[in-house]
C-alpha positions as CSV (number, residue, x, y, z in Angstrom):
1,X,-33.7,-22.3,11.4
2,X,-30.4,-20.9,9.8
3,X,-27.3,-23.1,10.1
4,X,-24.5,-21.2,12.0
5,X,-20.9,-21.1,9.7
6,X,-18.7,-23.4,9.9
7,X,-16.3,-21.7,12.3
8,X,-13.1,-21.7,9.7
9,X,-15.9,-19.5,7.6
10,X,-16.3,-17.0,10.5
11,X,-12.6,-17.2,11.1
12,X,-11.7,-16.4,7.5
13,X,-14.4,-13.1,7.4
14,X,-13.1,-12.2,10.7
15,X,-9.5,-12.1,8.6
16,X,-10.9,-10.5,5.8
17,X,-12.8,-7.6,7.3
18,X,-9.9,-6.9,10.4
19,X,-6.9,-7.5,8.1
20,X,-6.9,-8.3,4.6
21,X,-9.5,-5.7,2.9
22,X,-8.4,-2.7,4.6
23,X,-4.7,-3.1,3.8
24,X,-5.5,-4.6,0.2
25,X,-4.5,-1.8,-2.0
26,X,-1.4,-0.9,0.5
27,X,-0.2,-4.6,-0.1
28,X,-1.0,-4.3,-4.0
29,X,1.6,-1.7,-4.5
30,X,3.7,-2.7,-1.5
31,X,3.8,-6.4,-1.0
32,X,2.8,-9.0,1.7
33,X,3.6,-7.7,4.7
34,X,5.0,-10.6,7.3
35,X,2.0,-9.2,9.8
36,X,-0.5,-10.5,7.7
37,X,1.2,-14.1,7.1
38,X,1.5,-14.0,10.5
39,X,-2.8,-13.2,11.3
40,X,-3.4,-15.9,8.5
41,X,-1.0,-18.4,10.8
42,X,-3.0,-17.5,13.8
43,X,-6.2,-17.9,12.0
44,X,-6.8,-21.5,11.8
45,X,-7.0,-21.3,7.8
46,X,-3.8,-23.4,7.1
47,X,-5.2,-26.2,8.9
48,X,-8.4,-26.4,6.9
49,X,-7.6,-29.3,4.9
50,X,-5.3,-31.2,6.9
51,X,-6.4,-34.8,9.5
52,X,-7.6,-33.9,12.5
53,X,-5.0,-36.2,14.3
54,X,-2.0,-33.5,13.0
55,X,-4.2,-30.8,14.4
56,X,-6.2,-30.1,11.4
57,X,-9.3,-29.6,10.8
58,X,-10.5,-31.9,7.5
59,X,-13.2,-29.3,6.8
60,X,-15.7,-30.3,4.0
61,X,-14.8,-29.1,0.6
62,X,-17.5,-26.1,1.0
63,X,-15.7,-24.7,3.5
64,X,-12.4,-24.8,2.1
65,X,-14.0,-23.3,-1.1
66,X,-15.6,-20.8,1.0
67,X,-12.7,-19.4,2.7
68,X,-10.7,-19.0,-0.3
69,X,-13.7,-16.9,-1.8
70,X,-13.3,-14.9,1.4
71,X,-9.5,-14.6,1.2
72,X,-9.3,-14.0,-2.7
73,X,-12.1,-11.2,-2.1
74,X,-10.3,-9.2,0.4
75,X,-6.6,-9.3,-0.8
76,X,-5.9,-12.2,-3.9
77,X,-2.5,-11.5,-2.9
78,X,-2.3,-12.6,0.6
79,X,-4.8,-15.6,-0.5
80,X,-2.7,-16.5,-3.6
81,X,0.7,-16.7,-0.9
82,X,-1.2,-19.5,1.5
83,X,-2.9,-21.3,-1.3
84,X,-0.1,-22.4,-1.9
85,X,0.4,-23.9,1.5
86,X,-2.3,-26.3,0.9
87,X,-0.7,-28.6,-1.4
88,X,2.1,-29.7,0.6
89,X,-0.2,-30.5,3.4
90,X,-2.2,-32.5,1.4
91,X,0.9,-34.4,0.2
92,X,2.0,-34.8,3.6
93,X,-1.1,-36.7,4.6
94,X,-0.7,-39.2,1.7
95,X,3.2,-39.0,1.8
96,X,6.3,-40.5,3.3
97,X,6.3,-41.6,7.3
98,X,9.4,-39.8,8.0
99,X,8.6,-36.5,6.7
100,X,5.0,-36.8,8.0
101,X,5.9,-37.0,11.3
102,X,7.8,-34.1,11.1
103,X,6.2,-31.7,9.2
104,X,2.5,-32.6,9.1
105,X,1.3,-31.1,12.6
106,X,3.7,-27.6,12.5
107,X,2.2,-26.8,9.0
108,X,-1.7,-27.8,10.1
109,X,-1.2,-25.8,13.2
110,X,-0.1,-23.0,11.2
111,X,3.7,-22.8,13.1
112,X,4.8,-23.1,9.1
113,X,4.0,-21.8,5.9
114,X,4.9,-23.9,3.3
115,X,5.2,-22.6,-0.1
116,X,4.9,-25.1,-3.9
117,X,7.8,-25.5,-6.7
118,X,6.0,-28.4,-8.8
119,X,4.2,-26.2,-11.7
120,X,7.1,-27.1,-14.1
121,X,6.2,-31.0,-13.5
122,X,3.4,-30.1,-16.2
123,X,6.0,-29.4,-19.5
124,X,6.7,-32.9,-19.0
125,X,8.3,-34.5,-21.9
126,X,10.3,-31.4,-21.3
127,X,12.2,-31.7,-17.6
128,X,12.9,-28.6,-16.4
129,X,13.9,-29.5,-13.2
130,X,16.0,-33.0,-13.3
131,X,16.7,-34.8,-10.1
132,X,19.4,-37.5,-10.0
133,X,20.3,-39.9,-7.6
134,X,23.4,-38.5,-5.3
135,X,25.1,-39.6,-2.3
136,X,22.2,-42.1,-0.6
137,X,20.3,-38.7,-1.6
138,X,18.6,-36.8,-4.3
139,X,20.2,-34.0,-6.4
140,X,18.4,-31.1,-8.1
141,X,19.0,-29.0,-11.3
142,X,17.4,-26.9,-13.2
143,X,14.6,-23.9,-13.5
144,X,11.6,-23.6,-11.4
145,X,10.2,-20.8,-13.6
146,X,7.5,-19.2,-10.6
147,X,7.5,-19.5,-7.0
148,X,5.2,-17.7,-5.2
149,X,6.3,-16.3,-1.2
150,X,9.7,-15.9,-1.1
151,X,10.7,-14.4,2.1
152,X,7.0,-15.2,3.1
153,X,7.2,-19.0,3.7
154,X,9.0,-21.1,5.9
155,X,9.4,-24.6,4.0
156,X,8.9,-25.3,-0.1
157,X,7.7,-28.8,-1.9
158,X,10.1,-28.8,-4.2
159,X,9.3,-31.3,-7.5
160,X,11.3,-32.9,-10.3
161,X,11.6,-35.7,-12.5
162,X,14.1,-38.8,-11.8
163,X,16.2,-40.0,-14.8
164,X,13.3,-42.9,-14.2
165,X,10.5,-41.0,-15.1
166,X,9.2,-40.6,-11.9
167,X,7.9,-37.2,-10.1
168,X,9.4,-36.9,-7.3
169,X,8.4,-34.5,-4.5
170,X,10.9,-33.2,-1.3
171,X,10.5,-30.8,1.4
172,X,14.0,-28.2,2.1
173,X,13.9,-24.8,3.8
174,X,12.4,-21.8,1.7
175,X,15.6,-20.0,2.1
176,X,19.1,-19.2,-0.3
177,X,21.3,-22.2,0.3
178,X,24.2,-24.3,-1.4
179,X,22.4,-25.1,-4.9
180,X,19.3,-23.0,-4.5
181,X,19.5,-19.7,-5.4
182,X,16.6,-16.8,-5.9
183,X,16.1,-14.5,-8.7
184,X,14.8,-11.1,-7.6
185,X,11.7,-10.4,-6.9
186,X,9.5,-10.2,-10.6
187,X,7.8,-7.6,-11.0
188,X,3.6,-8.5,-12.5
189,X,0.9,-6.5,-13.8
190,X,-0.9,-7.6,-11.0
191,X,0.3,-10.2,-7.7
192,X,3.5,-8.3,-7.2
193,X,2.9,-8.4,-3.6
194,X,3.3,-11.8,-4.0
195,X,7.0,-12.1,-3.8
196,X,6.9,-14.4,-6.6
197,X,10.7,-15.2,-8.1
198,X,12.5,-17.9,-10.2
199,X,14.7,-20.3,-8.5
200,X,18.2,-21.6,-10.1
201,X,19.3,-25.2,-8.9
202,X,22.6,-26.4,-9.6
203,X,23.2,-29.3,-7.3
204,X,20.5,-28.7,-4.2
205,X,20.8,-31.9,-2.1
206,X,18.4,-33.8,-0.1
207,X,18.3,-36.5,2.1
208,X,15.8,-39.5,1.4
209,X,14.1,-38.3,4.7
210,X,12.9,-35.1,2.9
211,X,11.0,-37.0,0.4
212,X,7.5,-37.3,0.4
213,X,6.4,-38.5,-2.9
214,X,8.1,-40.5,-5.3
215,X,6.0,-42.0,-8.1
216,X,5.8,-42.8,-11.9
217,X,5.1,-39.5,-13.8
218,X,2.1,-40.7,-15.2
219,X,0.6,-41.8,-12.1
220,X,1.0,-38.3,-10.5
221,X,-0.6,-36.7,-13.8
222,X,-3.6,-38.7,-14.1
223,X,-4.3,-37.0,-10.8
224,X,-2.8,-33.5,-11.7
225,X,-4.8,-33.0,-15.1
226,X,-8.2,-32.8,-14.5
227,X,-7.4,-30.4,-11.2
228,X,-7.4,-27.0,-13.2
229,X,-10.4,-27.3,-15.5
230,X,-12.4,-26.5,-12.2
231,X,-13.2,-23.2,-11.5
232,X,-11.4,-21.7,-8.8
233,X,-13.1,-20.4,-5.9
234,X,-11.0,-17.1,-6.3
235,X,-12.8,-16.3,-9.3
236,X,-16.2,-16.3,-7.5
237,X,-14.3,-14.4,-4.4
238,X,-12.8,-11.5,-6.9
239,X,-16.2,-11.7,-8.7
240,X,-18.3,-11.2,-5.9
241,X,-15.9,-8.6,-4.3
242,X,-16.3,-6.5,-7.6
243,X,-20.2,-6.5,-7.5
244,X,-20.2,-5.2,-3.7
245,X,-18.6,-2.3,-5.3
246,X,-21.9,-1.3,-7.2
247,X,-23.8,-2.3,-4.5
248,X,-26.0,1.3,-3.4
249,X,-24.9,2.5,-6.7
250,X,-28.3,3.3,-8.1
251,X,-26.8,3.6,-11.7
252,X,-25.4,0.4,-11.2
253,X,-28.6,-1.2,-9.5
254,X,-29.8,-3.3,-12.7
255,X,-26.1,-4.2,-13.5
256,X,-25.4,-5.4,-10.4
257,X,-28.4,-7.4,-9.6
258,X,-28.1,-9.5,-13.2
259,X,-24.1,-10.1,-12.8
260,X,-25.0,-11.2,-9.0
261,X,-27.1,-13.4,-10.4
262,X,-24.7,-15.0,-13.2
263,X,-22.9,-15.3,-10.3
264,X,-24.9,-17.4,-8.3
265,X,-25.5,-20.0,-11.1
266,X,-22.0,-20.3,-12.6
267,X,-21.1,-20.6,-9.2
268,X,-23.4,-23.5,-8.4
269,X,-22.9,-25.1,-11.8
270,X,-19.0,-25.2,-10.9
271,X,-19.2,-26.6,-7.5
272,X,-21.8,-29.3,-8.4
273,X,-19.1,-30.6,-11.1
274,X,-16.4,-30.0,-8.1
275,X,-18.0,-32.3,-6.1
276,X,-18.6,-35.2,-9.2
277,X,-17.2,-38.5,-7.7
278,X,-15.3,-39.0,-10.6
279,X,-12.9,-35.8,-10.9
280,X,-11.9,-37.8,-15.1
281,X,-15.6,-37.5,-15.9
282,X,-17.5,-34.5,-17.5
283,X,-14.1,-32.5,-18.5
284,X,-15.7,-30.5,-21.3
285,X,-18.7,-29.3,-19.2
286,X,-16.4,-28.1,-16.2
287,X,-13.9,-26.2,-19.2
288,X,-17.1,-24.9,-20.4
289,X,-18.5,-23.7,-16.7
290,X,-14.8,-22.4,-16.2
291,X,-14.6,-19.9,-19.1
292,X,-18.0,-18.8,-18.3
293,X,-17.3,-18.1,-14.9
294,X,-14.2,-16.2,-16.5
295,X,-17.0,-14.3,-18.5
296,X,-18.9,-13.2,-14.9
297,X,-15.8,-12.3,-13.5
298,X,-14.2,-10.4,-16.0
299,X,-17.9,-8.6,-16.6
300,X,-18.0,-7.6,-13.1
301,X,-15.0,-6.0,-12.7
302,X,-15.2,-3.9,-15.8
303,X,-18.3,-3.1,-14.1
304,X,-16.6,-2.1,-11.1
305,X,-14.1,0.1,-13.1
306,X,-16.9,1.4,-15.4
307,X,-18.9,2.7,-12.5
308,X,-16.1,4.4,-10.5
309,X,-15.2,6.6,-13.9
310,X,-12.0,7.9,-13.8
311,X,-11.3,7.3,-10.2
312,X,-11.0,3.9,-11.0
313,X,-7.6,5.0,-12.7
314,X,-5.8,5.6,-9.2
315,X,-3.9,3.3,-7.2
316,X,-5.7,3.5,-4.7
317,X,-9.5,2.3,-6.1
318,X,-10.2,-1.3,-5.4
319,X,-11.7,-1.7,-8.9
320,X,-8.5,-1.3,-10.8
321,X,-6.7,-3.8,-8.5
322,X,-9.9,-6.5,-8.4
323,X,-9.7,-5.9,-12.6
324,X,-5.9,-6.8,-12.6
325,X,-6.3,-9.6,-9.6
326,X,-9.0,-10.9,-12.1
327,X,-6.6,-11.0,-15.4
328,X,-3.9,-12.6,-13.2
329,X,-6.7,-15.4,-12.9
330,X,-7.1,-16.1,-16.2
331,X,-3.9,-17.7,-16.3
332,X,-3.1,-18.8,-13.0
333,X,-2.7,-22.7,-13.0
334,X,-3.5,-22.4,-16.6
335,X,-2.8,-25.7,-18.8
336,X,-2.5,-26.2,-22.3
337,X,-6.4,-27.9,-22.1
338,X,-7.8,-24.7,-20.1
339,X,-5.9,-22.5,-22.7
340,X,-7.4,-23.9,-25.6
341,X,-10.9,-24.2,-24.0
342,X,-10.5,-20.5,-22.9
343,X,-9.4,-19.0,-26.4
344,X,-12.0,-21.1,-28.0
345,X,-14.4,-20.1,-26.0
346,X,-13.4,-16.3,-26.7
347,X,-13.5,-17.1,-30.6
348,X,-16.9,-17.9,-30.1
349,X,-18.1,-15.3,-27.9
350,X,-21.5,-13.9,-28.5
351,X,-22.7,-16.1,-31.1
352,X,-25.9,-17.5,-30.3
353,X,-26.0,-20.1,-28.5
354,X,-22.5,-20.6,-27.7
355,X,-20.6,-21.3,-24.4
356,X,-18.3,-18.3,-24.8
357,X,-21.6,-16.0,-24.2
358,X,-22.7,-14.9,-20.9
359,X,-26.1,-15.5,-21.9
360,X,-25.4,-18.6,-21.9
């Protein structure tokens, strides 16, 4: 007897299929629309990690995988602005009472968006953003070089370090104010419709009741590292999307039916290291399933391009946009570990027996 999906699964194709796919390329070249943030808010989605006592749902970790396949395969844009959501919510249920309380249940109900400022935690020795103590407060300077949803999101987990060394995480409204201010909107090859921008700080102020985690850097990166040499499950959604493309495409029949099965084991490889109890154990293996997921993904969607000819060129084809949502991929989260892994893996690829070849 077949197992029903989990009902955040059905929720998130219900998104996909009603909302997301059919407006994807309108949103590549136009942006997130606030009608679609709003649909994902209604959805359920944003809860998906968070405790079941702030209204959550504390889903397994296939279901949260799944959905973001489903989301990055219909629009990476729209998934790539609430992904980000997830993080805070996660620091909330670890974090600071006061903030908690506050925050916790709006965000897993989905009455907030919350958007992430804490990439530039990782050029530590470098400090890019420096926060100082202020006024029975905490005062922030500095570049945060990329923040994805502006205009989109509600609330932003803003990171720095202390003069200390210690990371120290705070919640403030996602919005121009004394000390914070926005560059315009940048303009990417691909996740434009992002509304990703830089943000300036020159003496942003926040209360200690805004805090949600302060803690030696070292103790925050010893869980940070290892997170990126998983593969993400957007790779396998943008992936997957791309081979639906050939699908009925009798020229395309063989193609299709030997990426889909790449797929399938890359896939499974990944998620069986996911799932490893101990996320310090067995880096090189999950950089080495990474890059070759990279490999099935970026096959794929050449695939896609190479099959639709020179209608792939417009605009308006899905398989130009799931080729440049792919190469945003390659580099989104990257680290300096992932980097080298990658290029070494590309310096390599092809020779026999090497992890850099897809027949690998």
């Amino acid at each position: 007897m077949t197992t029903p999906p989990h009902p955040l699964v059905t929720a998130a194709g219900r998104l996909a299929a009603e909302v997301l796919a059919p407006r994807a390329e309108r949103v590549d070249q136009e942006g997130v629309p606030a009608s679609s943030i709003e649909a994902v808010k209604r959805s359920g989605l944003l809860g998906v990690s968070a405790p079941v006592a702030y209204g959550g749902s504390a889903a397994p970790a296939a279901v949260v995988r799944r959905t973001a396949e489903i989301l990055a395969g219909a629009c990476c844009s729209t998934w790539f602005v609430q992904t980000q959501h997830h993080t805070p919510v996660l620091t909330l249920a670890k974090g600071e009472l006061a903030v908690r309380e506050r925050l916790l249940g709006p965000l897993a109900s989905g009455e907030l968006l919350s958007g992430v400022a804490y990439a530039q935690l990782r050029a530590y020795p470098r400090v890019p953003v420096r926060v100082t103590r202020e006024r029975g407060g905490w005062r922030f300077d500095g570049t945060v070089p990329w923040y994805t949803g502006w205009g989109l999101n509600d609330v932003m987990l803003l990171a720095g370090v202390t003069d200390a060394d210690e990371a120290l995480f705070a919640f403030t409204e996602a919005r121009e104010q004394p000390g914070l201010r926005p560059s315009p909107p940048m303009r990417l090859a691909a996740l434009t419709a992002s509304r990703t921008v830089s943000l300036e700080l020159d003496g942003l102020w926040l209360p200690d009741d805004a805090v949600a985690l302060r803690t030696p850097y070292e103790t925050w990166a010893v869980t940070d590292r290892p997170k990126n040499t998983n593969a993400s499950p957007a790779v396998f959604g943008i992936t997957a999307s791309a081979l639906d493309l050939l699908d009925g495409d009798p020229a395309a029949k063989e193609t299709e039916q030997v990426l889909r099965a790449r797929l399938d084991e890359v896939r499974q490889q990944a998620y069986e290291l996911a799932d490893h109890p101990v996320p310090t154990e067995r880096i090189e293996e999950r950089l080495a399933v990474k890059t070759r997921a990279y490999d099935v993904m970026r096959a794929a969607t050449t695939a896609a391009v190479v099959a639709g000819g020179g209608r792939a060129m417009d605009l308006g084809s899905p398989a130009q946009r799931l080729a440049r949502e792919g190469m945003f991929l390659l580099v989104q989260g990257q680290t300096a570990q992932v980097r080298a892994a990658h290029l070494g893996a590309l310096g390599s690829f092809g020779s026999p027996g090497s992890s850099g070849s897809l027949s690998s």
